[in-house]
N, C-alpha and C positions, 0 to 999 in steps of 0.2 A: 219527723224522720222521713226519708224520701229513701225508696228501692230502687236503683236506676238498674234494673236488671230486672224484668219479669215478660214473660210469655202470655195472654192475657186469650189468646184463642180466636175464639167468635167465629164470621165466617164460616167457611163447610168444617168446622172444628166447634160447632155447639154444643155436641154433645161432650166435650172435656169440660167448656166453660166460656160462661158470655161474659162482655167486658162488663153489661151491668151487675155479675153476680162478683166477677175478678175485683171491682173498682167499689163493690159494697162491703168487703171485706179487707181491701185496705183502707177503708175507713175504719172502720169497725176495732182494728190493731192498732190506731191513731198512725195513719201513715198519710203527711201530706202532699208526697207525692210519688208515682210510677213513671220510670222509662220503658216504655214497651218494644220486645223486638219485632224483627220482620220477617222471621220464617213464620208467616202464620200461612192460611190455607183459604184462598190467594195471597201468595208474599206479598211484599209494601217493596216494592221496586221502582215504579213512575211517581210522579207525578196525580195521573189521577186513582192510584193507591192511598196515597197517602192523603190525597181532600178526602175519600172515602173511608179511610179510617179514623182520619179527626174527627169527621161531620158524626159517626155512631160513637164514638168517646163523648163527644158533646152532648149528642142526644140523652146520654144517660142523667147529664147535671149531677154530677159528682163534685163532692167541693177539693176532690183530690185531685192537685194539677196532673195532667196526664199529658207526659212529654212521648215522642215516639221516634224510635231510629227505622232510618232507608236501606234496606238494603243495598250491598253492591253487587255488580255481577262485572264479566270483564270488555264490555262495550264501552267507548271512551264516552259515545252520546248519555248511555244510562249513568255513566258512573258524574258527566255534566251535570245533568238534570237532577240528580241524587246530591250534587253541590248546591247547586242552586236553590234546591228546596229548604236545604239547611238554614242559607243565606234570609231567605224569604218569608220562611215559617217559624214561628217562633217556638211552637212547639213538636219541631224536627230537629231533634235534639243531635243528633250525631249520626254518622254511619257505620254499617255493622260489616266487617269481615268474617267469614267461616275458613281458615284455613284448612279446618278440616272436617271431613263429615259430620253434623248431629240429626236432630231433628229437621224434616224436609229434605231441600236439595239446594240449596243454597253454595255449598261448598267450592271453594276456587283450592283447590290440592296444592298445585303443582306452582314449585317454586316462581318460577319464569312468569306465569301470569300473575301472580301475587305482586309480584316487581314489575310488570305493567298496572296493575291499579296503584300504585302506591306513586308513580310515574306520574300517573294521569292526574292525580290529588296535586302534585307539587307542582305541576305544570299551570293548574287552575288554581294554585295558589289558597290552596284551603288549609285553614289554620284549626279547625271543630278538631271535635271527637272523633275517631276512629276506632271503634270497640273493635276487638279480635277474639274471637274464639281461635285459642290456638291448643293443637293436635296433628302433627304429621300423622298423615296417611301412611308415608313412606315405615314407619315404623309399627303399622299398627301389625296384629298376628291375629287375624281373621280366626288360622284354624284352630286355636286356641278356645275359641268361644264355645261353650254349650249351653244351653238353655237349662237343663236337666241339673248344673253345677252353677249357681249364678255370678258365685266368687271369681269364674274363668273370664267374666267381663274383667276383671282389673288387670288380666293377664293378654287380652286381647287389646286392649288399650293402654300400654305401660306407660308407667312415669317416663323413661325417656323420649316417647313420643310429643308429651307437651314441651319436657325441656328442652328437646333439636326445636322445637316450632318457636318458643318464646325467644331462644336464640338467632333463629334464622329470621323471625318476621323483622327486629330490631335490626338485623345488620341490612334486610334490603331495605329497609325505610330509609336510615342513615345513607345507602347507598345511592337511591331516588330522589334524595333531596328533599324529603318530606319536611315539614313545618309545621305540623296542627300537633296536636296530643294523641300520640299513642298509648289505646287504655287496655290493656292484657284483661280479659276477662276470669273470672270463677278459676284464679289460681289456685291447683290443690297442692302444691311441692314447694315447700322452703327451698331448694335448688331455685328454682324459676324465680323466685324472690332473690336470692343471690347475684341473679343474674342481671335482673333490671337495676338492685343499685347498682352494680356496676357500669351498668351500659351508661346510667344517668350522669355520668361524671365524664363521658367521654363526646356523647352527641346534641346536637343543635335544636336538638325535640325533645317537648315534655313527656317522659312515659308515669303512667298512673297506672293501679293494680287494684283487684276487687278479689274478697275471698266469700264464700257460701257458708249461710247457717252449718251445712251439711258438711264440708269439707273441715269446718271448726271442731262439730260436735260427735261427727259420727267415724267409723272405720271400717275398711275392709272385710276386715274377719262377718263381721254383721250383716255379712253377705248368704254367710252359709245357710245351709237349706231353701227350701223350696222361696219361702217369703223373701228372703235378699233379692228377687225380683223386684220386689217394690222400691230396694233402693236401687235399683241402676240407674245410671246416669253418667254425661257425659262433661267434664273427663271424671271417671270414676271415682269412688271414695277411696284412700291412700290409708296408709299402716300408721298406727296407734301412736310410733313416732313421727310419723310427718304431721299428721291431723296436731301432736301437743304442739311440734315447732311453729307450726303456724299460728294457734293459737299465743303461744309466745310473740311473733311476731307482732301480733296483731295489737298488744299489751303493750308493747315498744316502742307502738308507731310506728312501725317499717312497712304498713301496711292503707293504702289510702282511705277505703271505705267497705263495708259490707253492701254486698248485694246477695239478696236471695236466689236468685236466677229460679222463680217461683214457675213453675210447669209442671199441671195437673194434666192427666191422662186418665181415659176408665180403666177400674182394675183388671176389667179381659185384656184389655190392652197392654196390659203389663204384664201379668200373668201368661200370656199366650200371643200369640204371633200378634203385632211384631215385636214384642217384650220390648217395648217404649220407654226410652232413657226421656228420667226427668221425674220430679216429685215437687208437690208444695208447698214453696217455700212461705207461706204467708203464715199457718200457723205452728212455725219453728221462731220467726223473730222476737215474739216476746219473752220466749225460754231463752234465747240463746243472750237476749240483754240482762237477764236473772243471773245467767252464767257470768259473764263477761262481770258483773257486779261482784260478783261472788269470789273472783279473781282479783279483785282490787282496781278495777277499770274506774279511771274519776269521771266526773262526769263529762266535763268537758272533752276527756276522749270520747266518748258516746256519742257528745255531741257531734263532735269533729268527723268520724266513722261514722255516722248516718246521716248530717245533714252538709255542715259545714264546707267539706271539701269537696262535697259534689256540688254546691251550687258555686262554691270558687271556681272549679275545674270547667262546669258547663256556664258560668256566666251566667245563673238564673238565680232572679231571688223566690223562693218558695218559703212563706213561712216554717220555721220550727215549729214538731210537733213531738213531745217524748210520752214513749212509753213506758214513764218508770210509773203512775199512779194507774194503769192501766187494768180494771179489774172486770171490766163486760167480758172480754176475750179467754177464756181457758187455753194456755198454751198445748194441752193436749188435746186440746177437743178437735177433731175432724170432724165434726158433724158438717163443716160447710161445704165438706168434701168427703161426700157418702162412698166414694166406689172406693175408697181404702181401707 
């Protein structure tokens, strides 16, 4: 099984979690490999970001391939060099859009420059991965947010915020003349899944979709009181009927893979300023494959949804590893992550 979605830390972010404790514990779930992103603390933006982040991946000698996406920013030289390393390194696996605020400061908002990076890819002829976190800004309701109610995050960050984004990132790509695979990250809205088959039947680029243990199993409502801090996160948990259609989806096939988007925080952190969106995801995957069993999931879709289609999609062969004999791991234990 391979996560190509996780946040892994390290860096001035040791106190969440170092990559040899991130990369012992997807071992530990049988997971043979991680894509890691690049808002970490220093982001992975150049060149020599990213030797610096392989060279302490390597240091650890993990037998879990550890693939790693570049950030973009909207400099056409960063966003060359951020190609180029794709091209050169074999474990730079793809580049990461933030259309809209999360964790760090990564964020390109504003339509106009999203359609100059997306420009500058087609220009340089890049055919990779393009992850997106997508979230219009333009839609979010800041004043909405209280700390005090934690349920007012799903209302500060609404569903139509993703789905104007998941819309808008596909018609400037199509626009830009992009080529590579556009991959919508930790979709939580059966909408946004609507959307992309659609779009896929109309443009010249591959789009691919990822859904979250969390956006599967969990909801909204399980926000309320004080503890729903612990699940925030971005883009939020959705209502009991979005969370089952995606599960349906995901039973269907209509769905390309699971990613965890695994991002551990200390509990003050979450708890209290700056109530840090993001939870992890590492020990939810083997409940949520108990689940998906327990729905009638064969295996072969399991396989397909955690291993298969991401190494079709990225061009990488990583062994299969499953989690279905998997009995070290207690799918509820947090012990490897004490501040929850």
């Amino acid at each position: 099984m391979i996560d190509p979605h996780v946040h892994l830390r390290d860096g001035k972010q040791r106190h969440k979690e170092t990559l040899k404790h991130g990369l012992s514990v997807a071992e530990k779930i049988g997971l043979s490999g991680v894509f890691d992103m690049p808002n970490t603390d220093p982001p992975i933006l150049r060149r020599d970001d990213i030797i610096c982040r392989l060279q302490a991946a390597a240091d650890v000698k993990s037998p879990v391939f550890y693939g790693l996406y570049c950030g973009l920013g909207t400099d056409p030289d960063q966003i060359r060099e951020a190609v180029d390393c794709v091209r050169e390194y074999y474990r730079v696996v793809g580049l990461k859009l933030y259309a809209g605020r999360s964790t760090g400061d990564m964020s390109i908002p504003e339509a106009a420059n999203q359609f100059k990076v997306l420009q500058v890819l087609a220009r340089y002829h890049y055919e990779g991965v393009l992850a997106v976190h997508c979230e219009n800004e333009s839609d979010f309701r800041p004043e909405l947010w209280d700390p005090a109610k934690p349920l007012s995050h799903t209302l500060a960050r609404p569903p139509v915020s993703e789905v104007n984004s998941v819309a808008n990132i596909i018609g400037l790509a199509l626009e830009a003349g992009y080529k590579g695979t556009l991959h919508i990250c930790h979709v939580s809205l059966p909408k946004s899944i609507e959307i992309i088959e659609a779009a896929r039947e109309s443009v010249p680029f591959r789009i691919t979709c990822g859904v979250t243990p969390h956006h599967l199993l969990l909801c909204d409502i399980m926000m309320e009181g004080e503890a729903g801090l612990l699940l925030k996160m971005n883009p939020p948990l959705r209502s009991k009927d979005d969370r089952d259609s995606l599960l349906r989806m995901l039973l269907d096939s209509r769905i390309d893979w699971i990613e965890s988007d695994h991002a551990p925080h200390l509990k003050s952190e979450k708890l209290g300023p700056p109530y840090a969106s993001g939870i992890p995801g590492f020990p939810i995957l083997p409940f949520l494959l108990k689940v998906l069993r327990m729905h009638g999931a064969s295996e072969s879709l399991l396989q397909r949804v955690t291993h298969d289609r991401i190494c079709e999609v990225f061009k990488l062969f990583i062994p299969f590893r499953d989690m279905h004999d998997q009995d070290t791991f207690n799918e509820y234990d947090v012990n490897a992550y004490t501040f929850l």
